[in-house]
C-alpha positions in Angstrom: 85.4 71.7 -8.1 86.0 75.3 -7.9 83.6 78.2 -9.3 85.1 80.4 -11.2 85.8 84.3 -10.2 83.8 86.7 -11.2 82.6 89.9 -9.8 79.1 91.9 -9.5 79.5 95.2 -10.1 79.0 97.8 -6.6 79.3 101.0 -7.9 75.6 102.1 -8.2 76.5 105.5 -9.8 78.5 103.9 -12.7 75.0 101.1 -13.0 73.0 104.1 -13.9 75.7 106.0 -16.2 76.0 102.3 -18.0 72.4 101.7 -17.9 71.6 104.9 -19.4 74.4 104.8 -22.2 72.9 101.1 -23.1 69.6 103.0 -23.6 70.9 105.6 -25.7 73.1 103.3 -27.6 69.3 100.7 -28.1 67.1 104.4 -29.2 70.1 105.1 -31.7 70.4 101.6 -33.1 66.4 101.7 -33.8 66.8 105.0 -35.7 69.6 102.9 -37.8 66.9 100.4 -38.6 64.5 103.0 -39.3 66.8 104.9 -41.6 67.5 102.0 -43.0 64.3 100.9 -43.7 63.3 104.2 -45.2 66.3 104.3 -47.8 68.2 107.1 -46.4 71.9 107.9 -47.0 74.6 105.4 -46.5 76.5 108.3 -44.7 74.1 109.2 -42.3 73.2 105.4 -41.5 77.0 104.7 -40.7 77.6 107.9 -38.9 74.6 106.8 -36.8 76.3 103.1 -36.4 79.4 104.6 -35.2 77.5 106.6 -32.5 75.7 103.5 -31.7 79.2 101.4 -31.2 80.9 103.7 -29.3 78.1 103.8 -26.6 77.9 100.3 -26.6 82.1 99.8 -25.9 82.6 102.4 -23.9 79.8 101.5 -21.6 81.6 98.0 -21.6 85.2 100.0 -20.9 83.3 101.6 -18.1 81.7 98.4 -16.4 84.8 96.9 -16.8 87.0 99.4 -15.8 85.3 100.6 -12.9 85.0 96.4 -12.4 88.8 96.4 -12.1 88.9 98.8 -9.7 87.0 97.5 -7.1 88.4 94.4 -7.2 92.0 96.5 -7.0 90.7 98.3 -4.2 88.4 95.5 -2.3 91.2 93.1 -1.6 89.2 90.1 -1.7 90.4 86.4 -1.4 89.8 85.6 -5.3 90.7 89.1 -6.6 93.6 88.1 -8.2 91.8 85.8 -10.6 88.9 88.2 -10.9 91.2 91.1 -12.1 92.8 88.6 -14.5 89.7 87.2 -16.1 88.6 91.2 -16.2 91.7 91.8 -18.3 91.4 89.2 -20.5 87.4 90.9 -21.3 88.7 94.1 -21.7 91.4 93.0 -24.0 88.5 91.2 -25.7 87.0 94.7 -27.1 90.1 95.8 -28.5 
């Protein structure tokens, strides 16, 4: 039986930029639900949503991105299959 590639993220600097864009993008998505809750313009909620899904995909761009590129640049025996199965997530956000 064999396992299936996948890859742990290394980069610790690009762990804390995600990590703290995930944050941002969970603070923003509980002012949605407040402003929803308290009635306030549909323009303001859905400009607020937007914010909220752009943090959320681009920190998913970034761990897969930066994903991609260590397994470019680590030549390890399974990257092949790693980098494909990170291609076929990324293609999954579009």
């Amino acid at each position: 039986m064999s396992k299936e590639p996948t890859h742990v993220l290394q980069d610790e600097e690009q762990q804390v930029a995600i990590s703290k864009r995930l944050k941002r993008a969970h603070g923003q998505l509980a002012a949605v639900i407040r402003m929803l809750e308290e009635g306030r313009n549909c323009d303001e909620i859905v400009t607020q949503m937007s914010a909220v899904s752009k943090a959320v995909n681009t920190a998913a761009f970034t761990l897969l991105s930066t994903s991609l590129r260590e397994c470019i640049i680590d030549d390890k025996r399974n990257s092949k299959e790693v980098q494909e199965k990170l291609q076929k997530l990324f293609l999954s956000l579009a």
